[in-house]
C-alpha angles and dihedrals in degrees: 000000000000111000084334085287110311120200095257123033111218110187105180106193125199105256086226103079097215126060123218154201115256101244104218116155108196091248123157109274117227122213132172107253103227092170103130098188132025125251077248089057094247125135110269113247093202097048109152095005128120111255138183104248102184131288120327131280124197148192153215156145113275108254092254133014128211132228148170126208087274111017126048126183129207126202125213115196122196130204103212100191081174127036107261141199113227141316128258110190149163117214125206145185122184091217099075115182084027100072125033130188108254110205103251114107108169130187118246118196103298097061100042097056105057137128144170128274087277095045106254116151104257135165140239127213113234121199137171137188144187118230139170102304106346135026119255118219129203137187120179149144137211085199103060093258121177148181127256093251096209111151093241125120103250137167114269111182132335118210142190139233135181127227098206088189102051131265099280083061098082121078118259089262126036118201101221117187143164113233112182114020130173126169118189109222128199104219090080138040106299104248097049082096131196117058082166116121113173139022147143104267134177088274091062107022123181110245106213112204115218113226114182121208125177102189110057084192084071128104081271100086114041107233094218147018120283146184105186114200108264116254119243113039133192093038159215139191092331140019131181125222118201124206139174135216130199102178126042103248132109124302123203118192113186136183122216136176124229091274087071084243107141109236111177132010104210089180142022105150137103121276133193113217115292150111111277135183122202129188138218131207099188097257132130121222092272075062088246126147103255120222127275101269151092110317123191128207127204130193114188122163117167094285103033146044129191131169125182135174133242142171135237120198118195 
């Protein structure tokens, strides 16, 4: 159950009505170099030029967020299509005064699961601070940790903010936006930063609606776990999958051929109880067009597994 029923049930949606996939090729990623000097102390021959830094990284705001009457806690979830090294972000609101960082940053999966080059299990330090209008976060590791880079959506952090006026304070829609970013890779010499290609910064932010509930035995909430059948089907270029989840925990949704061979992951992230949509463009996980054909899609989470079929037309 949500929060073990809490008094007052807080659902935030997404104001987009679909949730999707983050789309992140594992393309080369391009940054300014803006080294002056060499870790040699030479002058540096590509000062001010646009350089390849590794595989892309990139970024969003988790599908649903969570709140309580006086807390709420946003998710960012991260696609490493190449092992990194650690986050550097601004985080920003557009309600100041309203919402207050509260002190509480916690690991998702990303950053959990990390080792050094050799494998070993290894940790990362997370912190957070408030300043002046957004909160900096920061990942790192004095023992070369890294992240798995494997191409798959995953949890990164979850933080938490305070609404020191109550829920029913905010406005019905948050703009919610990351300023600075920069993600070490570990393709390229370690202090060429930013692998990171896409995110959604101040410029385009991601407006979050408040919907207030106050029965969590309500349609709300789905009471138990669902794969509905895509529409349409059969398809092209683009299908949509809904799904529903009646307990927080994380949520996978793969693609495989009729081969059984897995093709593309949409979603690996967590997820709080709720009913979702995801869509899919008919691309496997290089981004290339698959083939005319039978499709199936599974959704598996710790307590329940589902596959259907579908069927893409050229």
């Amino acid at each position: 159950m949500l929060r073990n029923r809490i008094r007052l049930a807080l659902i935030l949606l997404m104001a987009m009505s679909l949730a999707f996939a983050i789309d992140c090729p594992a393309d080369s990623s391009y940054h300014i170099d803006l080294r002056t000097m060499l870790p040699d102390g030479s002058p540096n021959p590509t000062y001010g030029q646009q350089i390849a830094t590794g595989l892309c990284a990139c970024l969003e705001f988790g599908q649903m967020l969570e709140a309580s009457d006086t807390t709420l806690i946003l998710s960012v979830i991260m696609v490493d299509n190449e092992p990194v090294r650690g986050i550097e972000l601004d985080l920003y609101h557009n309600v100041p005064g309203l919402l207050e960082y509260g002190g509480v940053i916690e690991k998702g999966s990303k950053l959990e699961n990390v080792t050094d080059d050799n494998g070993v299990p290894k940790t990362m330090t997370l912190l957070a601070n408030q300043l002046v209008d957004y909160v900096k976060v920061m990942a790192y590791s004095t023992a070369r940790a890294q992240t798995s880079g494997d191409g798959l959506e995953g949890e990164l952090f979850r933080i938490t903010y305070n609404i020191p006026s109550g829920i029913t304070s905010l406005p019905d829609s948050i703009a919610f936006s990351i300023g600075q970013c920069n993600i070490p890779g570990t393709s390229k010499e370690p202090s060429i930063l930013n692998v990171v290609c896409s995110y959604p910064d101040t410029l385009n932010p991601v407006n979050i609606n408040i919907f207030l509930g106050t029965d969590l035995s309500s349609a709300t909430i789905p009471q138990e776990f669902q794969l509905g059948q895509n529409y349409p089907n059969p398809f092209n270029p683009f299908t949509r999958i809904s799904y529903s989840v009646p307990v927080a925990g994380n949520i996978r949704i793969n693609i495989y051929n009729v081969l059984g061979q897995r093709i593309r992951t949409l979603l690996n992230t967590e997820h709080i109880p709720g009913n979702y949509e995801i869509e899919w463009n008919g691309l496997d996980s290089d981004r290339k067009q698959v083939a005319s054909g039978v499709y199936f899609y599974e959704m598996k989470s710790s307590q329940f597994v589902a596959r259907k079929k579908m069927l893409f037309l050229r």
